[in-house]
C-alpha positions as CSV (number, residue, x, y, z in Angstrom):
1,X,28.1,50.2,-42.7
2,X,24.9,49.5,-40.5
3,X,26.7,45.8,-39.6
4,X,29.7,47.6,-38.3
5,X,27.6,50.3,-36.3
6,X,25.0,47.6,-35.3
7,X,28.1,45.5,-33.9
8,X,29.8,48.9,-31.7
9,X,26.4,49.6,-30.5
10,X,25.6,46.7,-29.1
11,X,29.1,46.5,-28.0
12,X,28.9,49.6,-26.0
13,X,25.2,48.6,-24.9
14,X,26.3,45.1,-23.1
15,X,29.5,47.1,-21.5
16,X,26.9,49.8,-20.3
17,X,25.0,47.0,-18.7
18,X,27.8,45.3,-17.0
19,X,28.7,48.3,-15.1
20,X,25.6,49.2,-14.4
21,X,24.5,52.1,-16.4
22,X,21.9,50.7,-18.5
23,X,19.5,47.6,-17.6
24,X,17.1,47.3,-20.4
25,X,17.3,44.2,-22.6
26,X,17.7,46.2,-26.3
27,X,15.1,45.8,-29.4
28,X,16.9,44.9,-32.4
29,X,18.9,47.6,-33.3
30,X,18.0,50.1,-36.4
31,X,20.5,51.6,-38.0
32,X,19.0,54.6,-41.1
33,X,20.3,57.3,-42.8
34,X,19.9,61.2,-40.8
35,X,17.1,63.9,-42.3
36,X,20.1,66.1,-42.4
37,X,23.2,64.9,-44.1
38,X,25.3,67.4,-42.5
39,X,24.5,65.4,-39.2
40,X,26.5,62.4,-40.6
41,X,26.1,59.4,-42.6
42,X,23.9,57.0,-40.3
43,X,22.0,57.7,-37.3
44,X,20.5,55.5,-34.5
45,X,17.2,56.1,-32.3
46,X,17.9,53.1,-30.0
47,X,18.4,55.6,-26.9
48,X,14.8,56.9,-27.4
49,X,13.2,53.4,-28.0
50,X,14.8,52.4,-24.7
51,X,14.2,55.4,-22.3
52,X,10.9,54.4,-21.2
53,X,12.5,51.2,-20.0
54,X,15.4,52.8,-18.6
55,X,13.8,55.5,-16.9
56,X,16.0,58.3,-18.2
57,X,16.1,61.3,-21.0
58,X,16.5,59.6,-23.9
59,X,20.1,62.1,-24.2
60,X,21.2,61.2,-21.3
61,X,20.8,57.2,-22.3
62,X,22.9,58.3,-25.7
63,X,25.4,60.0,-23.8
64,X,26.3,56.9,-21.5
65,X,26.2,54.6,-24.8
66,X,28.4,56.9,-26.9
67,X,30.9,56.8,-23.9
68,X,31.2,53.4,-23.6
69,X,32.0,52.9,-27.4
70,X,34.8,51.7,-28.8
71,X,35.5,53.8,-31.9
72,X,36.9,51.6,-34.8
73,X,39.2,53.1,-37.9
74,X,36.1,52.6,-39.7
75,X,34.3,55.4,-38.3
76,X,35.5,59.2,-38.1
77,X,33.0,60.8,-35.8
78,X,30.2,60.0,-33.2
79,X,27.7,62.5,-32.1
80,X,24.5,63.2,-30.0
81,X,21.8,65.6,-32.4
82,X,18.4,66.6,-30.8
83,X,16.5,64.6,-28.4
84,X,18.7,61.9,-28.3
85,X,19.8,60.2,-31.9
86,X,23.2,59.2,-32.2
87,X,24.8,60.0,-35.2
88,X,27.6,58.3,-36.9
89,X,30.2,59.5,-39.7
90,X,32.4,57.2,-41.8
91,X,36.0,57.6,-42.3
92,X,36.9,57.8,-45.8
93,X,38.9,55.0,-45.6
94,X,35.8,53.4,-45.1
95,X,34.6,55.1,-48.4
96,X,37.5,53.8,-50.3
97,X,36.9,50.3,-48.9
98,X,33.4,50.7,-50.4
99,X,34.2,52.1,-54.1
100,X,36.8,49.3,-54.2
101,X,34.0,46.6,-53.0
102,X,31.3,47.7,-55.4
103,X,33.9,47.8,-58.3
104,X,35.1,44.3,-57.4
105,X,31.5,42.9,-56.9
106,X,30.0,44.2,-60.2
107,X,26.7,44.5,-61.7
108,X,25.4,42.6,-57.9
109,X,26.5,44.8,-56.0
110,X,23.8,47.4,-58.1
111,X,21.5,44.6,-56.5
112,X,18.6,45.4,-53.3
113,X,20.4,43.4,-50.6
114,X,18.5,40.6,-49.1
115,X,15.5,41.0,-46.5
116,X,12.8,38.6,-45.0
117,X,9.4,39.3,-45.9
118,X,8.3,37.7,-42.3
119,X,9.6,36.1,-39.5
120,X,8.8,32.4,-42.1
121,X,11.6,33.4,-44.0
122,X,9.4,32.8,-46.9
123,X,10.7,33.5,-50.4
124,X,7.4,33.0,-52.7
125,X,6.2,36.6,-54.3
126,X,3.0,36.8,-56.7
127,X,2.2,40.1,-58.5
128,X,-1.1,40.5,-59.9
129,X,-1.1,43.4,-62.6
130,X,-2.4,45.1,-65.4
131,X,-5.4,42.2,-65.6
132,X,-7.4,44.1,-68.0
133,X,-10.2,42.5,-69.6
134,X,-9.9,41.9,-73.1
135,X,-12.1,45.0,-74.3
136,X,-10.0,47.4,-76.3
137,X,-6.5,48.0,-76.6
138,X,-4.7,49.0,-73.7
139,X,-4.9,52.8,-72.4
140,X,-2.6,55.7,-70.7
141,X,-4.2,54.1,-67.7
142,X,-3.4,50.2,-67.8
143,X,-0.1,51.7,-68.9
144,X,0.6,53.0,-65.2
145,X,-0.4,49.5,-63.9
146,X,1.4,47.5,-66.7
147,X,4.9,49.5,-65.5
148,X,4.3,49.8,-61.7
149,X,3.1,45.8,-61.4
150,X,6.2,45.3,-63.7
151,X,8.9,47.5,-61.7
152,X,7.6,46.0,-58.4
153,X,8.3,42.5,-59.4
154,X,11.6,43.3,-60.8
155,X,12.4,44.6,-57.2
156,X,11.4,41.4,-55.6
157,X,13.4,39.1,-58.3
158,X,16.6,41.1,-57.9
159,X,16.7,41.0,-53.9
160,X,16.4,36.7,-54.6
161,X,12.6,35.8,-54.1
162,X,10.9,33.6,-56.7
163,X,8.4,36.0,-58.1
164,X,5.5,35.1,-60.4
165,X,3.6,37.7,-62.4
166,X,0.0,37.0,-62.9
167,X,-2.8,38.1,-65.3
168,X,-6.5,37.9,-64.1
169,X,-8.9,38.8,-66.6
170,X,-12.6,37.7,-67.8
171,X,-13.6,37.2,-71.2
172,X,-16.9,36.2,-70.5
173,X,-20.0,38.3,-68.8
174,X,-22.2,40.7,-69.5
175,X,-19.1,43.2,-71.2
176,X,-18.0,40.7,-73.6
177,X,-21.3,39.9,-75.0
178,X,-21.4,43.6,-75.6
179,X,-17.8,43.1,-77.5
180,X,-19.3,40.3,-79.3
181,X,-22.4,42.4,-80.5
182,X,-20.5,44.9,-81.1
183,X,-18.3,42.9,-83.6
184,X,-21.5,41.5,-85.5
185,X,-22.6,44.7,-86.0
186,X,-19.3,46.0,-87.8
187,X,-19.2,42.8,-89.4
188,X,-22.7,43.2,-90.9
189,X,-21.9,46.2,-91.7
190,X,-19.4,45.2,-93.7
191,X,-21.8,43.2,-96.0
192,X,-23.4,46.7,-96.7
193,X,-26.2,45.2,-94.1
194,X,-28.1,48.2,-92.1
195,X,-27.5,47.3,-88.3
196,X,-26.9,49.7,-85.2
197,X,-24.6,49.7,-82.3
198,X,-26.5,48.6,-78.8
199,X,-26.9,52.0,-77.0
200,X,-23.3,50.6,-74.6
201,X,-21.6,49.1,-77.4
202,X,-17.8,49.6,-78.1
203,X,-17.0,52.6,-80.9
204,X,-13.7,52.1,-81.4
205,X,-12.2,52.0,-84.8
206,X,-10.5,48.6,-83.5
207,X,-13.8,46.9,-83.6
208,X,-13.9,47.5,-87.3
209,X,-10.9,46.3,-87.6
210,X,-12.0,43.4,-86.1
211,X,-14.9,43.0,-87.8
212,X,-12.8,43.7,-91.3
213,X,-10.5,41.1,-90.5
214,X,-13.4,38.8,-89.7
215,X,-15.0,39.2,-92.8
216,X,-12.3,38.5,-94.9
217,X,-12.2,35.2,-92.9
218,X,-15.3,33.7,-92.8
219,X,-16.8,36.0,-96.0
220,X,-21.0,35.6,-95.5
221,X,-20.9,32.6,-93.7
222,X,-22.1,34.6,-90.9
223,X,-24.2,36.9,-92.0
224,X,-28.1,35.5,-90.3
225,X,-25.9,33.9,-87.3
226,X,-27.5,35.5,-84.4
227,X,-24.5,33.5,-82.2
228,X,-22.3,36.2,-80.4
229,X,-19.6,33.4,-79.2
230,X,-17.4,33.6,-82.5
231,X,-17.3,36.9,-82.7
232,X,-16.5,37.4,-78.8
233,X,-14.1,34.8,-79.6
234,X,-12.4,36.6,-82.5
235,X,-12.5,39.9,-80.7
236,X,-11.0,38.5,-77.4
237,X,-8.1,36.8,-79.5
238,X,-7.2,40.1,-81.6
239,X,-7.6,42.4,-78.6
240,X,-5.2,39.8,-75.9
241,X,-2.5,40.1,-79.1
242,X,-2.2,43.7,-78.8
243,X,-1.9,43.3,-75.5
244,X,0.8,41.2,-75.5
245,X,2.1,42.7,-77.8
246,X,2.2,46.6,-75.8
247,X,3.5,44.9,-72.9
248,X,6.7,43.3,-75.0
249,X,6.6,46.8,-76.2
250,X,7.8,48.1,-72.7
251,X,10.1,44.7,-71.9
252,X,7.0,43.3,-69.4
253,X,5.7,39.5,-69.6
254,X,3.7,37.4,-67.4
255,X,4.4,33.8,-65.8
256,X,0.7,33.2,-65.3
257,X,-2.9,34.2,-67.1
258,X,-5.7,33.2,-65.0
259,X,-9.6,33.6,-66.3
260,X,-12.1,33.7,-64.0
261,X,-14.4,31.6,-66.0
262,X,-12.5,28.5,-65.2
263,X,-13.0,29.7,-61.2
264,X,-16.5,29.2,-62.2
265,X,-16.2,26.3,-64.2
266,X,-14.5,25.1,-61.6
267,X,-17.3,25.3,-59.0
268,X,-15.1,27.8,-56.7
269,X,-17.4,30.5,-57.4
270,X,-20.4,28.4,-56.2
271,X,-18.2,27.1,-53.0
272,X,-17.7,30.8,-52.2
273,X,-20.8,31.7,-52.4
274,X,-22.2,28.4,-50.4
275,X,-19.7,28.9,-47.5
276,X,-20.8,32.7,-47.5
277,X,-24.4,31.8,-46.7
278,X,-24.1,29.3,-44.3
279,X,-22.1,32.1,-42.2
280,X,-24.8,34.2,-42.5
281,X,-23.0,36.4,-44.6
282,X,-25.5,36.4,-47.4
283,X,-28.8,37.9,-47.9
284,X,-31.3,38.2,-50.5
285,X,-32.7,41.2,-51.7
286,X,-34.8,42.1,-54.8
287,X,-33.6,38.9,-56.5
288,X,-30.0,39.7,-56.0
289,X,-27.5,38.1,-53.7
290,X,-25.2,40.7,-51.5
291,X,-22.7,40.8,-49.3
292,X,-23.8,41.7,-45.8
293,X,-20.9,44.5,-44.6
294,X,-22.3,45.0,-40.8
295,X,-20.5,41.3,-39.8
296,X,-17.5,42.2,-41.9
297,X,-17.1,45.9,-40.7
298,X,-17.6,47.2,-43.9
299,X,-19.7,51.0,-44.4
300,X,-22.2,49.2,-46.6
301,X,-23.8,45.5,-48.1
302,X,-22.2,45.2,-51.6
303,X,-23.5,42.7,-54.5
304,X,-22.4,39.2,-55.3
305,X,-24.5,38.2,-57.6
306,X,-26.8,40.2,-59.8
307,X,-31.0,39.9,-59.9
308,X,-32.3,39.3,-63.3
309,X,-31.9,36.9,-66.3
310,X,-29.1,34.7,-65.9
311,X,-28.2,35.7,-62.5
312,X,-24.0,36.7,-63.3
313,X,-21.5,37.1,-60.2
314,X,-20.7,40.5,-59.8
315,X,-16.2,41.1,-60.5
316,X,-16.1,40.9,-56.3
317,X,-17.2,37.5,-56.3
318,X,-14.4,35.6,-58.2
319,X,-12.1,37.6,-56.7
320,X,-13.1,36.0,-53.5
321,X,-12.4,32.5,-55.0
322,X,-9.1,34.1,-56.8
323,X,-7.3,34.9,-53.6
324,X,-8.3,31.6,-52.0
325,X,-6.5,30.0,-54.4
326,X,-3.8,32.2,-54.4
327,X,-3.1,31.7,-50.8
328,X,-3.6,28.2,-51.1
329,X,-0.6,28.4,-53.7
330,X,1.7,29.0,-50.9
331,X,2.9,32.5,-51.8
332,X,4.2,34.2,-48.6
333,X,3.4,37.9,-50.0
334,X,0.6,38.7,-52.5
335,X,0.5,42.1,-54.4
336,X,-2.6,43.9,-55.8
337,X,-1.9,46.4,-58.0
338,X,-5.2,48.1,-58.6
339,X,-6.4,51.6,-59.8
340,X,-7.8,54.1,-57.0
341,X,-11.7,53.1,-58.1
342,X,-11.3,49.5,-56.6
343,X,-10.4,50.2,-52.9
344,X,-13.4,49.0,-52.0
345,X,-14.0,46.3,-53.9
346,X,-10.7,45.2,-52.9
347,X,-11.4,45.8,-49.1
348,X,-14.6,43.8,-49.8
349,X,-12.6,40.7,-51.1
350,X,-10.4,40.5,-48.5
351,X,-13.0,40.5,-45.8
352,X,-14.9,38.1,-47.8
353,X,-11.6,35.7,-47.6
354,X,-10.7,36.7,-44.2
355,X,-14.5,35.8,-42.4
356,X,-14.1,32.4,-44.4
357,X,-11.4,31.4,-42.2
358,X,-7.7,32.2,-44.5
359,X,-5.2,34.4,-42.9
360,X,-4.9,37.5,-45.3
361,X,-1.5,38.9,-44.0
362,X,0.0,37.7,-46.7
363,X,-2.3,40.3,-49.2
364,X,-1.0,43.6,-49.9
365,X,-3.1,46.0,-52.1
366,X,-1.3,48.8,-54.0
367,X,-3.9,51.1,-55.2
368,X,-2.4,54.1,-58.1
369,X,-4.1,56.8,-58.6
370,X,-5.1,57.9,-62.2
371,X,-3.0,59.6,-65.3
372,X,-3.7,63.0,-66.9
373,X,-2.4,62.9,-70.2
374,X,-2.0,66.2,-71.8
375,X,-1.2,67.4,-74.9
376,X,-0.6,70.9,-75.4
377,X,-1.5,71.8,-71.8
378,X,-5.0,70.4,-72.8
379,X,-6.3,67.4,-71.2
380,X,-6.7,64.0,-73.7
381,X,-10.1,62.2,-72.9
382,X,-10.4,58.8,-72.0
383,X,-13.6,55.9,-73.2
384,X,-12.6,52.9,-74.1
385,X,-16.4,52.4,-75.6
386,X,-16.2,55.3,-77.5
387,X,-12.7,55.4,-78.1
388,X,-11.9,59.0,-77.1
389,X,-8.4,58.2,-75.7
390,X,-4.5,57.6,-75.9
391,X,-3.6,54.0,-76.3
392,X,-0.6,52.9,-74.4
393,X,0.8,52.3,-77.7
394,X,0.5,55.8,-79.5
395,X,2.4,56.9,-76.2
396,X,4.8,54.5,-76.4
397,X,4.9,55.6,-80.3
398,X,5.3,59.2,-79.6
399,X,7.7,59.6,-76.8
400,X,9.5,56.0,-76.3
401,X,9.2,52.9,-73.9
402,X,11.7,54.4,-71.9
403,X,10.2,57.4,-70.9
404,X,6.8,55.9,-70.7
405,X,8.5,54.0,-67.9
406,X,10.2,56.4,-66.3
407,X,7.4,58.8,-65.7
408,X,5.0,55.8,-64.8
409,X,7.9,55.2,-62.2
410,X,8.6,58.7,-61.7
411,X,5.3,59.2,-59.2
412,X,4.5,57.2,-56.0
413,X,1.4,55.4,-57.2
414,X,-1.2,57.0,-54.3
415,X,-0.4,60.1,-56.1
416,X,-2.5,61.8,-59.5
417,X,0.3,61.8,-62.2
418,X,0.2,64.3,-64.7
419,X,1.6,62.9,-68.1
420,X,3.3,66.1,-69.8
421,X,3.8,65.3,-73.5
422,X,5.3,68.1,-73.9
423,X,8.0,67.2,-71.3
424,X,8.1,63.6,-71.9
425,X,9.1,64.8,-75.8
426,X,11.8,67.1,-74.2
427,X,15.7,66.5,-74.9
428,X,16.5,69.2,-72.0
429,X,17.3,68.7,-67.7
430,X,13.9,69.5,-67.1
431,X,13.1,66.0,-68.5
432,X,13.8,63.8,-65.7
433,X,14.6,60.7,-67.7
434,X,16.3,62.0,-70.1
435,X,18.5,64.1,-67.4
436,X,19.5,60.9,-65.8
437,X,20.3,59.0,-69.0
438,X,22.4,61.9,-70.2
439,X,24.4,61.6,-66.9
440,X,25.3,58.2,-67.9
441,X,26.1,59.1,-71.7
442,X,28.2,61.6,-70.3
443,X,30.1,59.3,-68.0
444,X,30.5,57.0,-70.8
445,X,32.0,59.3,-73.2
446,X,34.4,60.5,-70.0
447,X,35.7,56.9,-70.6
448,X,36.3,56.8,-74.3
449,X,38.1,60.3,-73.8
450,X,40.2,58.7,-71.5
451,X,41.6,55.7,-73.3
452,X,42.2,58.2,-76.1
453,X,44.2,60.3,-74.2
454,X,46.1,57.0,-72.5
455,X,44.4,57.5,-69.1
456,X,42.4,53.8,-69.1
457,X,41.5,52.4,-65.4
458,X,44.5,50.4,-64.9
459,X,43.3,46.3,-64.5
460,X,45.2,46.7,-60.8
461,X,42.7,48.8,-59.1
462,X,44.5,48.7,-55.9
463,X,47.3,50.7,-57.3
464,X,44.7,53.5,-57.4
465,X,45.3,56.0,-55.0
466,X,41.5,56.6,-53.9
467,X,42.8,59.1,-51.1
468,X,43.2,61.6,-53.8
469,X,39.7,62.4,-53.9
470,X,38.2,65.5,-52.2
471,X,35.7,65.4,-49.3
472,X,33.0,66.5,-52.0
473,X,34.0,63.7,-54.2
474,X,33.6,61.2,-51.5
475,X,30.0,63.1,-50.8
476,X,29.5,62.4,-54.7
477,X,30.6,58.8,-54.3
478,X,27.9,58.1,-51.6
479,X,25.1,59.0,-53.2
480,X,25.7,56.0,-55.7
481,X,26.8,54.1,-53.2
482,X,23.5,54.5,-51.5
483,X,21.9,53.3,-54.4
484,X,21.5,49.5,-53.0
485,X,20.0,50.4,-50.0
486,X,17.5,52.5,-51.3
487,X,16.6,49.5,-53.8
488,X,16.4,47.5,-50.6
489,X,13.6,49.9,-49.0
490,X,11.9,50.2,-51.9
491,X,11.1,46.7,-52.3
492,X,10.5,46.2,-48.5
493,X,8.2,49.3,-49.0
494,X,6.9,48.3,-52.1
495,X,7.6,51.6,-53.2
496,X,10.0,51.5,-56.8
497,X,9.3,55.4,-56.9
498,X,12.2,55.4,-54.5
499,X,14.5,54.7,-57.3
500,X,14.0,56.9,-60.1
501,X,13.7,59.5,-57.5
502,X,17.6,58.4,-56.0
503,X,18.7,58.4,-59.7
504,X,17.5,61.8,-60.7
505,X,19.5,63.4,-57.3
506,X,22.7,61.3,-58.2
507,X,22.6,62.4,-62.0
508,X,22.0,65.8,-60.7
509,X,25.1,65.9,-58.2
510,X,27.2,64.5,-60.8
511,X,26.1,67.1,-63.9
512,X,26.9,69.9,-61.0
513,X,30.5,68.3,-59.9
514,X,31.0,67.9,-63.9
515,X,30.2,71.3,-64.8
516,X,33.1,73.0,-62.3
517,X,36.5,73.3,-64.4
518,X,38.1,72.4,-61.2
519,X,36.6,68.8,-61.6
520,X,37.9,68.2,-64.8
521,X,38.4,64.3,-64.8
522,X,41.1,63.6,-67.2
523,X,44.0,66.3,-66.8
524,X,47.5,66.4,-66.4
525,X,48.0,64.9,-63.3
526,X,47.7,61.1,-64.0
527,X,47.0,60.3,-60.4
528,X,44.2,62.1,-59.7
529,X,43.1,61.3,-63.1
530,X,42.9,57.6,-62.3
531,X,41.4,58.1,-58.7
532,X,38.5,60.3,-60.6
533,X,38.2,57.8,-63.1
534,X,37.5,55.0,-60.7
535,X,34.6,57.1,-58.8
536,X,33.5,58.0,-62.4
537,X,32.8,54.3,-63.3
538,X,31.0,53.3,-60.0
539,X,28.6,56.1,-60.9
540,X,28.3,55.2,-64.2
541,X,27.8,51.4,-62.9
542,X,25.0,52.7,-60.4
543,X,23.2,54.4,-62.8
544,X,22.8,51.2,-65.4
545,X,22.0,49.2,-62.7
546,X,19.3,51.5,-61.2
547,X,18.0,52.3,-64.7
548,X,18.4,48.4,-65.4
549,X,16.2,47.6,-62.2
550,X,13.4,50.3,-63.9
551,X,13.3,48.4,-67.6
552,X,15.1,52.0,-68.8
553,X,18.1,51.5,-71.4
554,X,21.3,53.1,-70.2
555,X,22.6,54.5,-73.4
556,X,26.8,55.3,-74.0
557,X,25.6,58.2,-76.7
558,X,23.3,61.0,-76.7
């Protein structure tokens, strides 16, 4: 559709400029659906963009562009709405020419269509995500990031870019050594040897468990070591396999793990630092090394590296060294995906890597705000340390990967999202997920009802008269048909709440259109039967492929 109008319009543009009507040289032309869908099915601001240029009311400038188009069979009606927008409606012809295409194209079609990321043409994604440190099992919280880092890169990979996802993490510092102490202490405990938690140490059961496990491994043998590294180590391995394994849990895996250690191993940590001073970027105070925020534009100095015994890097300062060496990787977009409590941190980073000299247009930071889990209409309390909270895995336990998913998806992430247990459990409309999965179950069992009663799709589709269906069965049709196109801005936005969102409005449209006896899909007239059955399956076809896109499972029974 937008090819076709972009094509007329510029058409009608270079006639109005021959004769003398227009002289502006046109901006690319953007073609996007109206607020209003009664106004038509596409809409064009082009004659406000240009009236500046042109010296004219931006309706007037439509009026001499509509009159100088050449209307094709494609397109029914052309109009001028408010200020100036000119709005376009298809013919249905046009519809039926786009049921037949998505029916002959498949499971691509159901696909966001291809866009450049910049005018490089550059194909090379990264996602960072979830990147918790090895500390506890993962939370309600790292569940939101696990699914939104996970849904975003399944946007990029099905519009054609090479997308890796990557895992940062630390299993070193100042936490782990608490981890580690926190082990020995279970562990001696388990030799029915009196020893007490440091006043920060980790509470959870899990660290028993660790320590149990432990035990049974290595007996005594430890019992007067006062080296923290094997039981870091053992904590670090058993806590990363949870991980792993909560994340298969909810169909999400990573290309890449990175540690910051080895950036300090490395010596990039060091280099960062070195190449901060000698910019004068640095300054010493109380022992401690910060970041000086007046040069960078920044509200205030921010530490890189702690005073006191040992001296450790503060998180900030490996990151600094992380995204140099994303960059120099040669990915043309880099996505954050970090909760709403490191915007600055993350604004610290990137000015950090910017005043070094690396062009950081390629960064793009998407900060989530936090989950409230109730239960009950009663919030759930969250401490790793003291182990007050959900895991991601009881949730995924007690309502299902799929609507853990879903809802995750179901929010755009600079909004709070309230978890609802009580919804999530819910096998009813109000249940968003389950409303648009039942919409597809539904369709499904249209299908089996069908070949029962004789009525299959014939394998010809063109002998399928698609002009039998009704103006509000074509409206029906393009809402699925949209489907693509939303995909497509969702990815450009990096916004995948767009899709769940599209979804829920298409399953609700059809469960309405079902629900009229005049509707009825498979009756006596085989015709119509036939023509319903084809808009049937491409709505069935769009919502497995958008549930598909979100890692949701698009069941034929309910």
């Amino acid at each position: 559709m937008k090819d076709i109008l972009v094509l007329i319009l510029g058409a009608a543009i270079g006639k109005a400029r021959e004769k003398g009507e227009l002289k502006s040289d046109p901006p690319p032309l953007g073609i996007e659906a109206p607020r209003d869908p009664a106004h038509g099915d596409a809409a064009s601001n082009i004659a406000l963009v240009i009236a500046k240029a042109e010296g004219k009311p931006p309706r007037k400038i439509a009026e001499t562009i509509v009159a100088n188009i050449e209307r094709p069979p494609e397109v029914q009606e052309i109009g001028i709405a408010g200020p100036g927008f000119i709005n376009f409606r298809m013919a249905p012809a046009y519809w039926h020419c786009e049921l037949r295409r998505a029916a002959r194209e498949g499971a691509s079609f159901w696909r966001p269509r291809p866009f450049a990321l910049n005018a490089s043409g550059g194909k090379k994604v990264q996602v960072e995500f979830l990147s918790a440190n090895p500390t506890g099992p993962l939370t309600v919280g790292h569940g939101r990031n696990a699914v939104l880092g996970d849904a975003i890169a399944r946007l990029f990979e099905a519009a054609g870019f090479d997308v890796t996802r990557e895992y940062y993490f630390n299993d070193g510092g100042r936490q782990m050594k608490l981890l580690g102490e926190s082990v020995r202490v279970r562990y001696l405990n388990e030799l029915g040897i009196e020893a007490e938690l440091p006043p920060d140490g980790y509470q959870g059961e899990y660290i028993r468990d660790i320590a149990r496990v432990f035990f049974e491994k290595h007996g005594a043998s430890f019992a007067n070591s006062t080296d923290l590294e094997p039981f870091r180590t053992a904590a670090v391995e058993a806590i990363f396999s949870e991980i792993k394994r909560s994340c298969e849990k909810l169909k999400i895996h990573f290309n890449v793990f990175t540690n910051e250690l080895d950036l300090m191993k490395a010596g990039l940590v060091d280099r960062v630092l070195a190449d901060l001073k000698a910019r004068g970027l640095t300054v010493e105070n109380e022992g401690a090394i910060w970041l000086r925020a007046e040069p960078l534009g920044l509200p205030k100095d921010a530490v890189l590296v702690r005073s006191g015994p040992g001296a450790e890097p503060t998180y900030r300062t490996p990151d600094i060294a992380y995204h140099i060496e994303k960059l120099k990787r040669g990915f043309n977009l880099i996505v954050d995906v970090f909760g709403a409590d490191h915007i600055d941190e993350h604004r610290q980073v990137v000015a950090a890597v910017k005043a070094l000299g690396h062009d950081t247009a390629a960064i793009r930071a998407i900060i989530y705000q936090f989950v409230t889990l109730t239960r009950a209409g009663e919030k759930v309390k969250m401490s790793t340390r003291k182990a007050t909270y959900v895991t991601l895995d009881e949730l995924i336990d007690e309502v299902g990967a799929d609507v853990v998913r879903f809802f995750f998806l179901f929010r755009k992430h600079d909004s709070h999202l309230d978890f609802d247990l009580d919804l999530a459990r819910k096998q009813a409309p109000e249940n968003p997920v389950f409303y648009v999965q039942y919409a597809h179950a539904r369709l499904a069992s249209v299908f089996r009802e069908a070949e029962k009663a004789g009525l299959a799709v014939p394998e010809d589709l063109s002998t399928i008269d698609l002009a039998r269906l009704s103006p509000d069965e074509i409206e029906l049709s393009k809402r699925a048909l949209a489907l693509p196109d939303v995909m497509t801005a969702a990815a450009e936005a990096i916004e995948p709440h767009r899709v769940p969102f599209h979804l829920l409005d298409l399953a609700g449209e059809f469960h309405r259109y079902y629900n009229q006896p005049e509707n009825r899909i498979i009756g006596p007239d085989r015709a119509l039967s036939h023509a319903r059955l084809f808009m049937a399956g491409i709505i069935r076809a769009a919502i497995a492929g958008g549930l598909e896109l979100l890692g949701v499972s698009a069941p034929e029974r309910m």
